[in-house]
C-alpha positions in Angstrom: -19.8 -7.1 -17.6 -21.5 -10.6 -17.4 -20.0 -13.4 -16.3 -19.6 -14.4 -19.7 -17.7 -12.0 -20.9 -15.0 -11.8 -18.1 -14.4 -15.4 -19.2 -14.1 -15.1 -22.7 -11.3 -11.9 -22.1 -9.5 -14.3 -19.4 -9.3 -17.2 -22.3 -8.1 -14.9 -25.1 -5.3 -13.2 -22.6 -4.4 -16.8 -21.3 -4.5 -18.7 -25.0 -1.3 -20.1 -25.9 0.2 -20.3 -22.2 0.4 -23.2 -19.9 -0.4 -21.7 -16.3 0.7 -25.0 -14.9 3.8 -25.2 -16.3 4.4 -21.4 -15.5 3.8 -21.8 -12.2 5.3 -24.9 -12.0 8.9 -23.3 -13.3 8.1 -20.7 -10.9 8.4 -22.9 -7.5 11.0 -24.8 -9.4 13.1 -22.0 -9.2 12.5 -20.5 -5.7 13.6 -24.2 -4.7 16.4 -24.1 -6.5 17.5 -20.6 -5.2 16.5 -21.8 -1.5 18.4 -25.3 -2.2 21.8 -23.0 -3.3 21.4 -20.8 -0.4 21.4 -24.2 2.1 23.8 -25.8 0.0 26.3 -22.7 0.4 25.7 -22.3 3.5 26.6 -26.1 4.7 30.0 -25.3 2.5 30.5 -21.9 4.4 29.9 -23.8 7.7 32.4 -26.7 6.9 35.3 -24.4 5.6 35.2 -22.9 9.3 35.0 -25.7 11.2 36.9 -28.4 9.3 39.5 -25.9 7.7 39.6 -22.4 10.2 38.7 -20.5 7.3 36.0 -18.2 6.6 35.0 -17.9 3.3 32.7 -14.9 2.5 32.5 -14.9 -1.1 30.0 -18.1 -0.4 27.7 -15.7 1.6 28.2 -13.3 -0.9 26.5 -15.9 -3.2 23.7 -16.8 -1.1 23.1 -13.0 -0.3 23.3 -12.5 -4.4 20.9 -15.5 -4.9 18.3 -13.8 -2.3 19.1 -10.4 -4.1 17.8 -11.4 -7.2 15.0 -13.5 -6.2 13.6 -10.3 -4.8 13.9 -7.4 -7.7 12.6 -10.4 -10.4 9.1 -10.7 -7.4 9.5 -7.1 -7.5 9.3 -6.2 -11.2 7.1 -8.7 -12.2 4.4 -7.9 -9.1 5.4 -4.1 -8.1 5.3 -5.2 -4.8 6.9 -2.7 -2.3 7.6 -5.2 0.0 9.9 -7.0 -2.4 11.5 -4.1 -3.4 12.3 -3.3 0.4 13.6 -7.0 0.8 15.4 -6.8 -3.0 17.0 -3.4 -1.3 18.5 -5.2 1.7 19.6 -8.0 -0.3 21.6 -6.1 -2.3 23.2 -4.0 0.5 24.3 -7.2 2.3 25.1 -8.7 -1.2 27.4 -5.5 -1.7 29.3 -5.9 2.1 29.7 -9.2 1.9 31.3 -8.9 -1.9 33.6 -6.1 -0.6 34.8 -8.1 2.6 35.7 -11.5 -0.1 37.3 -8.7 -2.6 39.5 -7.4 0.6 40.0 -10.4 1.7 38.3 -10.3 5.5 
C-alpha cells in the first residue's frame, strides 16, 4: 500500500468523528475519576480525625471509581495489564463493600 492509500482508509474510518473532542472527553474523565478519588479520600481522612469514625463505604467508592476506570481501558484497548489492574480493583472494591455492609 502507498502512502496514499493508507491516508485515504484513515479519513474514511475517522469521517464524522472529532478526535480532539474524543480525546479530550477522555482526559476529562480520568480527571474526574482521579479528582473523586482525592476528593473522597480528604472526606474519609476528616471523618477519622475530626469525628473518630471510619467510614469505609467512601473507600469503597474510590476503590469502585478505580474499578471501573480499569475494565472500560481494558475493553476498549484489550490490554492485559488493565485487566490485571481492573482485577484488583474489583477485589478491593468487593472487601471494602463487605467491611461498610458489616459495618467494620
Amino acid at each position: 500500500m502507498d502512502k496514499e492509500t493508507i491516508l485515504e482508509m484513515s479519513r474514511q474510518e475517522n469521517k464524522d468523528r472529532d478526535i480532539a473532542a474524543l480525546e479530550a472527553g477522555t482526559k476529562a474523565s480520568r480527571h474526574a475519576i482521579i479528582s473523586g478519588v482525592i476528593f473522597a479520600f480528604i472526606l474519609w481522612v476528616w471523618q477519622v480525625i475530626a469525628k473518630g469514625e471510619n467510614n469505609v463505604s467512601l473507600i469503597a467508592l474510590m476503590m469502585f471509581f478505580n474499578m471501573i476506570m480499569q475494565f472500560s481501558l481494558y475493553f476498549s484497548l484489550k490490554n492485559k495489564k488493565s485487566l490485571f489492574a481492573a482485577l484488583c480493583w474489583t477485589f478491593a472494591t468487593i472487601i471494602y463493600t463487605a467491611m461498610a455492609i458489616i459495618g467494620f
